[in-house]
Structures are given as structure tokens and as C-alpha cells.
C-alpha positions, 0 to 999 in steps of 0.5 A: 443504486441498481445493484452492482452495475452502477458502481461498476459504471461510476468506477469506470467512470471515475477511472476515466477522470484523471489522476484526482479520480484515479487516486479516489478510486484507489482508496484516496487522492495524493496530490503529492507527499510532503508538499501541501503547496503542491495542491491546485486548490487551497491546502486543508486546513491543520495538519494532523500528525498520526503515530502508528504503535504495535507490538515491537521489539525481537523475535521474543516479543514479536514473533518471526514477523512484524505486525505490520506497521511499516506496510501499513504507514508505507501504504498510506503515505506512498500508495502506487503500487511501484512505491510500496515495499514488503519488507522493512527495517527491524534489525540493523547494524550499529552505523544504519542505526546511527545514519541519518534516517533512523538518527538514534531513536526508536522511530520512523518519520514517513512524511506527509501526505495530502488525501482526498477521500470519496466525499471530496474532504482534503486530509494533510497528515503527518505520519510517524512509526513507533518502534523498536530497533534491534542490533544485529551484533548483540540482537538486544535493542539499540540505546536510543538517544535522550531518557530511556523507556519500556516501549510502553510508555515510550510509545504514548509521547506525544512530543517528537524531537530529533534533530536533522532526521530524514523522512523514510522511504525503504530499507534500501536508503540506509547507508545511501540516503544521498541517492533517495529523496532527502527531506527532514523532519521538521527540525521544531519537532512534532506534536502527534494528534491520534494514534493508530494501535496496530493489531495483527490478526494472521498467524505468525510463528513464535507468537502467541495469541495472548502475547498479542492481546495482552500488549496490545491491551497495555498499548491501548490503556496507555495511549487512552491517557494522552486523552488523544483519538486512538483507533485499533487498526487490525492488520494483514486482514488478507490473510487473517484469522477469524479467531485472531479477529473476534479476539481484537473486537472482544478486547475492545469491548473491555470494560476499560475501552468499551465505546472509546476505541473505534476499530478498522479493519485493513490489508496494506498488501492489498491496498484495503481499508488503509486510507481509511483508518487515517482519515478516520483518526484525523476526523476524530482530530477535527470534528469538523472533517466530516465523518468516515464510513466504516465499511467491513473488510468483506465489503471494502475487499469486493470493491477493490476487486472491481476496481482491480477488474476494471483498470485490468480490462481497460489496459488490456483493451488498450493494449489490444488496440494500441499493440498490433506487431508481435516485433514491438518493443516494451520501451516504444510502446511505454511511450507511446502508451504514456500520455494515456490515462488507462495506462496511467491508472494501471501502473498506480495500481499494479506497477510498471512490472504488471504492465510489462508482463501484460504486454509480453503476454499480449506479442507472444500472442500476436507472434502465435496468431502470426504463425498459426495463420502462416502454416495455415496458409501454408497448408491451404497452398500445399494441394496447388503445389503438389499439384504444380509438381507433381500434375500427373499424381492422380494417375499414378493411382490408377495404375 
């Protein structure tokens, strides 16, 4: 590699390739979520079923916020940017409780998804979240179906039954889920493969340090005993604080977890390092996948600027070339812009919104341009006329 221009160069290329480079270069290739016969080629080999775990409860246990588990599932299974969502379930009412999504229990079935990573290896993972749903009435948790247990333990399972459930897709889907995407849960249930152990490394209101630690400490002992991979993902590394991050590392090197926990450092707003902390729990499932290279959050977070930076200045070039009547409309243009992999690759990266927003600033641009250069020629006509009108002007000075 000649320093950093080559990479700038693959990607490039890469983004030119199609929608298999263009989801590669985004962090990981879907061909499409929860339907392995969607692949051209042949499905990959065994499925591997992945059950996200962190810090859960109310805001006595969790602090303010969540430590990210959602985003993060949300992240890896939807990547384009149009299909992610910030904000996520944690206290319901007493019927979203009881709808079909949620179906009594105390976890989330994302779906399934199937990634190519960098080196071309195919992934078929499942993905669960492991919760704890509060009622918004008694701000107590909700009475689950079947035998009750401290999250502690609950969170270990690695047997998933739940008749009927429906996979999650957002917030906004409880109460209407006829109006989204109804696809159920595997009615013989499921059998989890790894776990990822979630750890929060930004400050968050009402939440101590030690509080974080400690729990994630009896999270970690309690999964080692599945004798499944577990790999400690730390979250929100956007925004993260390095002290938060050299206490995550100094548990792992606890007498108890030392060299048994492998630890990923990722951002789910940021889309960095998710896809990887997947790929690497179904690697440690089946040693025959190949192995992931663990790269710093600092390296992975330069690569996607420049990947960002890429798909940016090949859209607006487009947009450039493409858009040259301030009087064009969003919806003309989307159209004409669709069959265009520059425009397709943007919108899996930033979304519709981004892309609209580019385009208004790009025609009140022309529209400026446009009257600059009409007062211009005005002013470069105003001698002739007054010179029209008025033909004895220079005289007058003279007298």
C-alpha cells in the first residue's frame, strides 16, 4: 500500500462496483435481512444465532439511558441509513407489552441477516436482544411469561421460545404492526451460538462507573458458563470516555476473564466497527469462517471518514453534472438520478434526507449564480441606456 491513496482509490473503486461493493465498503454486504434464498450464490453455511446482553432495567439500574443494545442490533441487521433508528423501546404500556412484537417476554427477535465481510466470507446470523421491559403505569418491570428470573441469569438462556413472536423493526410498529413488515420468529424457537456483552463507555446521567462494571462483571461470569463465545462490545465509542474505556479493558484482564473475552470497540450511530463484533462471535462459532481483524476504533473511525468523504463528492459531482435548472424538482431528479450507483450508494450511507438537503443547496446555488450573473449583465448594459436616453449627458457637465 502507497500510504493512504490507494485505499482512497480501492474505495472509490469499490463504491463504484455495485451494491455487493457498496454494502462491503459500508461495513458489510446484506443481501437482503431475513431471507437466505435471496443470495445469487449458495447460502452460507449454518446459521448463527447471536444474543445481545447489557445493563438493563429502569432508570435505577440503567441510568437516563440505555447502554445501546438496540442501536446496535438495529445497526447490524438494517445498516442503511433510512432504516436506522435512535430511539428505542424501554418503557410500554401494559397492551404494546402484551402485542405481538414484544409477546410477553423480555426480548427483541431482530431477524436475520446475511454479510459479506472485506475478505469475501458470507455470515447468516440471527440476532436477539436481551432486555428488561418496563410498565409505564407502575415503572416496575412487566411479569414476563414462563419461569421468572433476576436479568442475571435470565440473560445466559440459550434456549428461545416464544410462540407467534414477530421480528422488530422500531418503536413506531407497536400497536400498528399490520402496517410493517410481519415476519415471525421461528415458531421451534432458537438456540443462541455467542453472546455479545454490551458495555457503555459515555457518561450518562444517574449512572455510575462502578454500577456499569460491577453488573457487567456478573453479566460476563454468568455467560462464560454457557461455555458459548462472548465477546464484550463497548458502545457509543463516538462520544466515549477514556476512562469509561481503560476500565472495560482493566475488567477483561481480571483473573477470571483474562484471554477468554475478546473486546470490539464500535459506534452504532456512526455505523463503526458494528459488523465486525458480529462477524467476530460467529467466527469464534465456527472456527471455520476465517478469522476478523480486530482494528482500533481511531483506525476503523478514519476509514469511514474517507469512505463518507467519498460517497459525498461523488454524489455531488453527480449532482453537479446531472442538475443544471435552479427550477428542477426533487422528485424529477430523484428519478432521473435512481438508476445511478453514485446516488444508490449515497442514500445506503446518509439517506434520503441527506441527499434531498444536497440537492436544495445545490438549485439555490444555480438560483443565486442565475441572478448574479442577470444583474451583472444588467449593469454592463446600464451605460449603453443611459446613453440611449439620455445622448447629450456629457454635455451637460460642460455647461
Amino acid at each position: 500500500m502507497e500510504g493512504g491513496r490507494s485505499k482512497l482509490e480501492s474505495w472509490s473503486h469499490t463504491l463504484g462496483a455495485g451494491s455487493r461493493g457498496v454494502m462491503r465498503a459500508a461495513g458489510g454486504l446484506t443481501l437482503r435481512r431475513g431471507e437466505a434464498s435471496a443470495s445469487p450464490g449458495p447460502v452460507p453455511g449454518k446459521m448463527v444465532t447471536i444474543s445481545v446482553v447489557g445493563l438493563s432495567g429502569g432508570e435505577k439500574e440503567k441510568g437516563s439511558m440505555g447502554v445501546g443494545k438496540s442501536c446496535l442490533c438495529n445497526r447490524f441487521v438494517a445498516p442503511l441509513a433510512d432504516d436506522y433508528h435512535i430511539d428505542h423501546i424501554s418503557v410500554l404500556s401494559q397492551s404494546d407489552f402484551s402485542g405481538r412484537v414484544v409477546n410477553n417476554d423480555h426480548f427483541l427477535y431482530w431477524g436475520d441477516v446475511i454479510k459479506t465481510n472485506e475478505d469475501g466470507t458470507d455470515f447468516h446470523i440471527q440476532v436477539i436482544e436481551q432486555t428488561e421491559f418496563i410498565d409505564d403505569a407502575s415503572f416496575q418491570p412487566f411479569r414476563a411469561s414462563g419461569k421468572q428470573e433476576p436479568y442475571v441469569r435470565r440473560c445466559a438462556s440459550t434456549r428461545i421460545v416464544s410462540a407467534e413472536k414477530l421480528m422488530y423493526i422500531c418503536k413506531n410498529q407497536l400497536g400498528l404492526e399490520k402496517e410493517f413488515e410481519e415476519r415471525l420468529m421461528p415458531g421451534n424457537g432458537l438456540n443462541v451460538d455467542g453472546f455479545i456483552c454490551v458495555f457503555d463507555v459515555s457518561l450518562v446521567p444517574n449512572r455510575t462507573l462502578e454500577k456499569e462494571v460491577e453488573t457487567t462483571a456478573q453479566l460476563l461470569l454468568s455467560l462464560l458458563r454457557t461455555k458459548k463465545p462472548v465477546v464484550l462490545v463497548t458502545t457509543k465509542n463516538d462520544e466515549g470516555n477514556d476512562i469509561f474505556v481503560r476500565e472495560a479493558e482493566r475488567l477483561l484482564n481480571r483473573k477470571e476473564f483474562r484471554g477468554l473475552i475478546p473486546m470490539v470497540e464500535t459506534s452504532s450511530h456512526e455505523n463503526i466497527n458494528v459488523d465486525n463484533a458480529f462477524f467476530l462471535v460467529a467466527t469464534l462459532v465456527d472456527r471455520t469462517r476465517g478469522r476478523v481483524r480486530l482494528v482500533s476504533y481511531s483506525e476503523a473511525s478514519r476509514s469511514r471518514r474517507d469512505l463518507l468523504e467519498i460517497a459525498n463528492d461523488q454524489f455531488a459531482r453527480l449532482v453537479r453534472q446531472e442538475v443544471t435548472d435552479y427550477g428542477a424538482t426533487w422528485t424529477v431528479v430523484a428519478k432521473k438520478l435512481a438508476p445511478s450507483q453514485e446516488f444508490q450508494n449515497f442514500l445506503h450511507i446518509f439517506g434520503i434526507e441527506a441527499a434531498q438537503r444536497m440537492f436544495k443547496r445545490h438549485v439555490k446555488k444555480l438560483k443565486d449564480n442565475y441572478l448574479s450573473e442577470k444583474v451583472a449583465r444588467y449593469l454592463d448594459l446600464l451605460p449603453e441606456v443611459l446613453h440611449e436616453l439620455f445622448p447629450d449627458i456629457a454635455s451637460l457637465g460642460e455647461e
